[in-house]
C-alpha positions in Angstrom: -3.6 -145.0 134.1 -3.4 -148.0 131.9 -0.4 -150.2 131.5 0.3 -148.9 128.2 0.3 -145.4 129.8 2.8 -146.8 132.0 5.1 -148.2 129.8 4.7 -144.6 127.7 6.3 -142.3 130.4 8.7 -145.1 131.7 10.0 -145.2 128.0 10.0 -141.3 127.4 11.7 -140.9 131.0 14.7 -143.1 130.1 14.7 -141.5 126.3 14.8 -138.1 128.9 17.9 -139.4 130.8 20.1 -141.3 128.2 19.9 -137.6 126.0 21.2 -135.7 128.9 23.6 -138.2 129.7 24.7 -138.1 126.2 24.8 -134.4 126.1 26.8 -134.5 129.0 29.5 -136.8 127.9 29.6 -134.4 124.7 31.3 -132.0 127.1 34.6 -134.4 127.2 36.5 -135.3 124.0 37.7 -138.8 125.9 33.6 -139.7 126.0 32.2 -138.0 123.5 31.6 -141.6 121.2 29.9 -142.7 124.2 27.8 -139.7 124.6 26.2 -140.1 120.9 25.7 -143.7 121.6 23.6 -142.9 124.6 22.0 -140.2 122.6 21.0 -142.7 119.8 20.0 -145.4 122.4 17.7 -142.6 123.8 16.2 -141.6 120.7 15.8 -145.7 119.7 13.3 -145.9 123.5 11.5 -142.8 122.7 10.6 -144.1 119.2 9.7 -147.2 120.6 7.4 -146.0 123.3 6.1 -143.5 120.9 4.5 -146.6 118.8 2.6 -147.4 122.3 0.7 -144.7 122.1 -3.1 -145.6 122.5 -4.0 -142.4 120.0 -2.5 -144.3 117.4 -4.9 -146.3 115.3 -2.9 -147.8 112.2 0.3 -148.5 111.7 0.8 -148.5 108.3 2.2 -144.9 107.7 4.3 -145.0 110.8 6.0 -148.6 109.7 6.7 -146.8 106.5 8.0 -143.7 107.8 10.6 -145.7 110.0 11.6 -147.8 106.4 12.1 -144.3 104.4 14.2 -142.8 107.4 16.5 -145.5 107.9 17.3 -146.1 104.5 17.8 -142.5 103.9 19.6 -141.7 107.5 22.6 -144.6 107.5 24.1 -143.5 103.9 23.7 -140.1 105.6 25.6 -141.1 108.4 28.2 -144.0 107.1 29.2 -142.1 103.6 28.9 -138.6 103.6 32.5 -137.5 104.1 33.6 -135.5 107.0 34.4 -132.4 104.2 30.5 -132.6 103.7 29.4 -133.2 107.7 28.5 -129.1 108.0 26.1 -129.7 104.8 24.8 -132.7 105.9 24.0 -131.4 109.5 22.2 -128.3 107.6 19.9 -130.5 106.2 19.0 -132.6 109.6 18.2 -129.2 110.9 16.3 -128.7 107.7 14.2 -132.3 108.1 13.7 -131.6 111.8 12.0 -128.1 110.9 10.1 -129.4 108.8 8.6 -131.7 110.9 7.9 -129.7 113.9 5.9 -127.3 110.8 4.4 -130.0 109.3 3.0 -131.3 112.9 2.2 -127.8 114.4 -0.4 -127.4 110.7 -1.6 -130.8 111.5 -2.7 -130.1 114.6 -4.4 -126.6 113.8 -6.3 -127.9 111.4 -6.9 -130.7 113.2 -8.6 -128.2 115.7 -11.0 -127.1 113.4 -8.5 -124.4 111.6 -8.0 -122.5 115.5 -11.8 -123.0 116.3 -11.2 -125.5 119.0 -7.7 -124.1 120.0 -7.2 -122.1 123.3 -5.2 -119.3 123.5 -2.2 -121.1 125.8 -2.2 -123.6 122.7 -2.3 -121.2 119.9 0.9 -120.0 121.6 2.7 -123.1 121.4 1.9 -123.8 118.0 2.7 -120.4 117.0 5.8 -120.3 118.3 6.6 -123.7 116.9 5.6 -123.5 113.3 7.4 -119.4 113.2 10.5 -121.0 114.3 10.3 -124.1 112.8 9.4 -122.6 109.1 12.5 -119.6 109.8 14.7 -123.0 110.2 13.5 -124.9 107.1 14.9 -122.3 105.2 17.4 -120.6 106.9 18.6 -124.4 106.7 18.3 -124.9 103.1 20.0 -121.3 102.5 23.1 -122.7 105.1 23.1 -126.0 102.9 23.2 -124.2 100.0 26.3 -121.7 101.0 28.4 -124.6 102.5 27.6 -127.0 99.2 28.3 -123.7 97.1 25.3 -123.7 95.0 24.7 -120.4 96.5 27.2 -117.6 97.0 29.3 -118.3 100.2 30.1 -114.5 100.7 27.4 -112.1 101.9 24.3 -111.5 99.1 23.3 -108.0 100.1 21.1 -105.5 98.8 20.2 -101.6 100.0 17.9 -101.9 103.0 18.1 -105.3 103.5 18.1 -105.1 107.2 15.0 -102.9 107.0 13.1 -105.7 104.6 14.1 -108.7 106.6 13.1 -107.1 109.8 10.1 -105.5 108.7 9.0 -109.3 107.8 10.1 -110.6 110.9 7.7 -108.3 113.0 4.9 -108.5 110.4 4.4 -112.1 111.1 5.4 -111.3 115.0 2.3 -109.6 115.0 0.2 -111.9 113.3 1.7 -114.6 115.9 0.0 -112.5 118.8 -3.3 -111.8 117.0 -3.9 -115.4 116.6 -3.1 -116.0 120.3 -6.1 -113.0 120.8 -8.2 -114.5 118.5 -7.0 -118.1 117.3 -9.6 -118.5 114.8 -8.3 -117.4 112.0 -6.7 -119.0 109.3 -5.6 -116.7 107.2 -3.0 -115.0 110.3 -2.0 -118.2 110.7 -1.0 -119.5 107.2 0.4 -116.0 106.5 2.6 -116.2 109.4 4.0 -119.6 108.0 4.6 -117.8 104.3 6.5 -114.7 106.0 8.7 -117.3 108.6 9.7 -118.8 105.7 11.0 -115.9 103.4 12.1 -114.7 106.7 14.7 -117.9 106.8 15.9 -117.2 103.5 16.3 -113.4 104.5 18.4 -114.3 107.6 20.9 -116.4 106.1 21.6 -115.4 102.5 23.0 -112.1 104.0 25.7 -114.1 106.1 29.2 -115.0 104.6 31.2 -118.0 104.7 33.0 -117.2 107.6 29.8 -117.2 109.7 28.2 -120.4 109.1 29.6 -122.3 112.3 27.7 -119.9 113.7 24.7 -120.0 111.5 24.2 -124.0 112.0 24.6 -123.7 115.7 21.7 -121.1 116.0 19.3 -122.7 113.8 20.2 -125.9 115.8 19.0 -123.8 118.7 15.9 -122.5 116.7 14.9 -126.2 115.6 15.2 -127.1 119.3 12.6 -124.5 120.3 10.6 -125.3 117.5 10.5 -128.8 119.3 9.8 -128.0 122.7 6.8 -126.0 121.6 5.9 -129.2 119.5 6.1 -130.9 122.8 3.9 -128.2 124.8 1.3 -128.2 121.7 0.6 -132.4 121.6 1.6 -132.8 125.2 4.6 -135.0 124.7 7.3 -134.9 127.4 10.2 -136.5 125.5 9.7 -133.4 122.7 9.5 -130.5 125.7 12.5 -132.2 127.3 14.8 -133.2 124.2 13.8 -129.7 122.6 14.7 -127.9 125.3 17.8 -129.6 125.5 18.7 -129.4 122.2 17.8 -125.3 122.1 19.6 -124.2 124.8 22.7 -126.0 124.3 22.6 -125.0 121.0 22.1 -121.5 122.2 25.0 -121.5 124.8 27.2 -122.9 121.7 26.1 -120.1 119.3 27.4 -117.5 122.2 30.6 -119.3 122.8 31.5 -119.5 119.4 30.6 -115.6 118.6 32.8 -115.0 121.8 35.4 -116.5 119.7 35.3 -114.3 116.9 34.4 -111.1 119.4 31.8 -110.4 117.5 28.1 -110.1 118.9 24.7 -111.7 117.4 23.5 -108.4 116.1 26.7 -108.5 114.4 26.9 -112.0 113.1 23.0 -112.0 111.5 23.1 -108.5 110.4 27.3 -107.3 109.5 27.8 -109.5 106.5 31.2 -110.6 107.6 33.0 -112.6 104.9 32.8 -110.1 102.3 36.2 -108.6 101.1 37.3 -105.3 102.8 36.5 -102.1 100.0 40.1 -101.1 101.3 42.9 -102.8 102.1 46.4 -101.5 103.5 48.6 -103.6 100.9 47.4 -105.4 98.2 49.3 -109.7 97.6 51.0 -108.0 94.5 53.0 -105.7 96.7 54.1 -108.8 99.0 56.3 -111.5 98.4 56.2 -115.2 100.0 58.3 -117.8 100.8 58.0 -121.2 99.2 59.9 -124.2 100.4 59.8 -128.0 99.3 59.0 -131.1 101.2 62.8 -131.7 102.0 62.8 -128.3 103.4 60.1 -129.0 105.7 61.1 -132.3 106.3 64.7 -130.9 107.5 62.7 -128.2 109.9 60.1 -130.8 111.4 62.6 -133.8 111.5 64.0 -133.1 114.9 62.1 -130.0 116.3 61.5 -130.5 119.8 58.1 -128.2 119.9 56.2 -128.7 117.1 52.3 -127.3 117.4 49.8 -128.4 114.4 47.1 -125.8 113.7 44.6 -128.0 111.7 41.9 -125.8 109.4 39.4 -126.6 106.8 42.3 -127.3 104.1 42.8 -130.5 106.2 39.4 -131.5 106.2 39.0 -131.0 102.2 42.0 -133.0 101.6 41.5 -135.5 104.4 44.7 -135.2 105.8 44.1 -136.1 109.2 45.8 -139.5 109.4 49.3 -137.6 107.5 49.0 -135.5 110.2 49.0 -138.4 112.6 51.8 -140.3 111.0 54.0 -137.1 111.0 53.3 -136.7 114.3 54.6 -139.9 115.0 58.1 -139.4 113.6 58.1 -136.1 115.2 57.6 -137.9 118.8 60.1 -141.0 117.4 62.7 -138.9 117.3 62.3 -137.1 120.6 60.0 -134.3 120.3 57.1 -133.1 121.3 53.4 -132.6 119.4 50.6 -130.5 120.4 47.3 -129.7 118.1 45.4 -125.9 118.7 42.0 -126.1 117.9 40.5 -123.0 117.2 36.9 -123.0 118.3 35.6 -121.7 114.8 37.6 -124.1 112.9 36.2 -125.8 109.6 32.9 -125.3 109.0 30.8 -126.3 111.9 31.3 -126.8 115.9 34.0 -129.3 116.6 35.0 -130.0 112.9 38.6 -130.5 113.6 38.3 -132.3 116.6 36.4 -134.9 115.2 38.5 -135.6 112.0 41.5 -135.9 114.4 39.9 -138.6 116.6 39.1 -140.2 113.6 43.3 -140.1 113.2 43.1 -141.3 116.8 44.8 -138.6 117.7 45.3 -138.8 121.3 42.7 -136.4 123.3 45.2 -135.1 125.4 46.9 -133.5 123.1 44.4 -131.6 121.4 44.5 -128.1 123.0 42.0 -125.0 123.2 43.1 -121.7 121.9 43.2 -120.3 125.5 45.5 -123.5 126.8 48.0 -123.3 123.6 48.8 -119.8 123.0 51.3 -119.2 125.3 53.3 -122.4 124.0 53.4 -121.0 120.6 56.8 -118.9 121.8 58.5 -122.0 122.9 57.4 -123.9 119.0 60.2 -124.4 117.4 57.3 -125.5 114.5 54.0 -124.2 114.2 52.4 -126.8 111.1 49.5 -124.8 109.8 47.2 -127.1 107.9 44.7 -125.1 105.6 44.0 -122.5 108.5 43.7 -118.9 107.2 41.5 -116.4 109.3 42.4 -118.2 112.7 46.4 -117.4 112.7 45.5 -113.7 110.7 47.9 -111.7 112.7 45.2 -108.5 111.2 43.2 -109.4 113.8 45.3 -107.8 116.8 46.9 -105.4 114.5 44.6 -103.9 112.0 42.1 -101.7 113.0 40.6 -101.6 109.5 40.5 -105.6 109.0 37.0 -107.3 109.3 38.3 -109.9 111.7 39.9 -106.9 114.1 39.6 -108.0 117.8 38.6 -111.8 116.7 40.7 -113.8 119.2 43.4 -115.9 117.1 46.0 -118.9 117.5 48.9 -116.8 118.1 51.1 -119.1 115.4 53.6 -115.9 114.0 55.2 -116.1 117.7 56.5 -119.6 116.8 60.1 -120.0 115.4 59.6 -121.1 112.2 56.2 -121.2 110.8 55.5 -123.6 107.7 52.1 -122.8 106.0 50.2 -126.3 103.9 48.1 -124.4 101.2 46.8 -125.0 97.9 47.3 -121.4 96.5 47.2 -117.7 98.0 43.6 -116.9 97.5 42.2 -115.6 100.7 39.5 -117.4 103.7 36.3 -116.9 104.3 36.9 -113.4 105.6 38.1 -112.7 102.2 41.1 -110.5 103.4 45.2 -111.1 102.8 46.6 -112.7 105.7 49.7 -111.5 106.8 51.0 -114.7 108.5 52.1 -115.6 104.8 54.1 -112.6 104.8 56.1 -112.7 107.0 59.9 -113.6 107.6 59.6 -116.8 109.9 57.5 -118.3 107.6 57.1 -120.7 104.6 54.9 -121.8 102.7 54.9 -125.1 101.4 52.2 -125.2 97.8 49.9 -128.1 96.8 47.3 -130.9 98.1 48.1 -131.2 102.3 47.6 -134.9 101.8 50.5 -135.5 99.0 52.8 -132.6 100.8 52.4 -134.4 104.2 53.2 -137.8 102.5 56.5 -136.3 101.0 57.6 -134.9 103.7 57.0 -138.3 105.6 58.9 -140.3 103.2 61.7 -137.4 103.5 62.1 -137.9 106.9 62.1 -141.6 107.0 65.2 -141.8 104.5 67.2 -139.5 106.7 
């Protein structure tokens, strides 16, 4: 083994060891800033020992795929707003599909079109361009729901599940009659065509509601697609960091259904997030409670429990560092703050946790459903902050609700509960939430940021 060898699997080892290390730190809010830097750091040295392979023979194309992705990755990264973060990570799961396609063709017709490929390779690069092709556009259809250029409730037709399966197993098949007989380019290229409708079939189906979900599986998917990337060229850092990244991604995908009670079969093929055809009481038949900013202010001013249930209305109005600064006052005058993070949030894993560090919010105080539900009796407050289907009391009550057995932040046990919301249209389940309804709570109308900041300077003047 040459020296350049050498430096090659010393390089891909320690790209191996800083991603799990950063994976690892993931796991704890306190290190989680830490774990990405290890994870970038790793990704830097497996670049860099990439460019020391001896199959490579110019430069030139490399050098200039490096230029186009950093210019395109740091506005990416440094402006697209934490509203947009769920979009934005669709599309990086989009880009890495697409690569781990674009390589796995590459290399079969590299092979003379799957004359020169053996049967344990024509596995690996079937498997990684019929996931990888799925993700693409199962990626774009994600993107397109979160950005709403596309319909974010379910887009159904009759016998949809049928068609989208009956793809699915027609290039399934084609997959194992190109590992029988791998010289055949017509299987091959067909399987790439039906993966790729097959994307758009698994996605458009899927409602709003869903997409946490969504993004963390085809995270998962791209993963695999990697790790047979890795198993087709014979590159450890792609087995190890696809493996990685697809079975973490896999484990988040079943915690998060877990959350909602709900079961895969049930998230890819029930087309939760359209409205109910019936519903026990229509919003006309209910009435609501509105309050001001004084009123709020005169409720939050010297609670001594007060327990913030941040949801995706924070994120689009970027409240986070109101929330803060109320939180503040709050602990000024004597009481107490706590924040319950609902594991399927926002849109996408950890959406309110990381716009509340951004508040620098302390991590101590940000609790998991299971540690804060039991406090919500002793809340003299519960803030909820543009959260709907999380704190739908339908969920233990009505049998006929979509969201029915769904664990949820049990915030209508709380003394008073004040509600931040633009207007009454429903979440992403598309259902009434009865929270809104009922006696102990209020509900205070307009932008989060601007209420927050009244309610602030109301409190401050006494």
């Amino acid at each position: 083994m040459s020296a350049r060898d050498v430096l090659l699997e010393v390089a891909y080892l320690a790209a191996s060891v800083l991603f799990i290390l950063g994976l690892r730190s993931l796991t704890v809010p306190a290190r989680a800033r830490r774990g990405m830097q290890l994870a970038a750091l790793g990704m830097l040295v497996a670049i860099v020992g990439t460019l020391l392979h001896h199959e490579i023979v110019r430069y030139e194309w490399i050098l200039a795929g490096l230029a186009v992705g950093a210019v395109a990755g740091y506005p990416l990264g440094v402006y697209v707003p934490m509203t947009a973060m769920p979009q934005r990570i669709a599309i990086s799961h989009m880009f890495g599909a697409v690569a781990a396609t674009l390589v796995g063709v590459a290399e079969f017709w590299r092979l003379g079109q799957g004359a020169r490929v053996g049967r344990v390779e024509m596995t690996a690069l079937g498997f990684e361009v019929l996931f990888g092709a799925l993700t693409v556009t199962g990626s774009f259809m994600a993107f397109g729901k979160l950005q709403e250029l596309l319909p974010s409730r379910p887009v159904t037709f009759r016998g949809q599940n049928v068609v989208s399966l009956a793809v699915f197993a027609t290039a399934a098949a084609l997959f194992a009659s190109l590992v029988l007989r791998p010289e055949n380019p017509a299987a091959f290229y067909g399987m790439v065509a039906l993966a790729l409708v097959f994307g758009v079939a698994l996605v458009l189906p899927i409602g709003g509601a869903d997409m946490p979900v969504v993004i963390s599986l085809l995270n998962s998917y791209a993963g695999l697609a990697s790790a047979a990337t890795g198993f087709a060229i014979g590159n450890d850092v792609l087995i190890i960091a696809g493996a990685l990244d697809g079975a973490s991604g896999f484990v988040l995908s079943v915690v998060m259904s877990r959350a909602m009670n709900r079961s895969f079969t049930n998230v890819l093929f029930g087309a939760f997030g359209a409205a109910p055809a019936t519903a026990a009481r229509s919003a006309a038949e209910l009435s609501v409670r509105a309050i001001t900013p004084q009123d709020a202010a005169i409720q939050l001013a010297w609670a001594r429990l007060v327990i913030v249930v941040p949801g995706y209305g924070m994120a689009v109005a970027q409240a986070q560092h109101q929330v803060r600064e109320l939180a503040a006052l709050i602990e000024r005058n004597g009481g107490t703050v706590l924040y319950a993070i609902h594991p399927v949030a926002g849109r996408m894993p950890g959406h309110m946790n990381v716009l509340l560090a951004e508040a620098d919010v302390p991590y101590d105080r940000l609790k998991e459903m299971e540690e804060v539900n039991d406090e919500f009796e002793h809340a003299d407050v519960a803030l909820v902050i543009g959260a709907n289907d999380v704190v739908n009391p339908a969920a233990r009550t009505d049998r006929s609700s979509p969201i029915y057995g769904m664990p949820i932040l049990d915030v209508d046990r709380a003394r008073q509960v004040i509600v931040l919301k633009r207007s009454m249209s429903p979440g992403f389940a598309g259902i009434e939430n009865e929270l809104f309804y009922r006696e102990n709570t209020a509900m205070l109308f307009g932008d989060a940021k601007q209420s927050l900041a009244k309610v602030i300077q109301e409190i401050k003047q006494g």
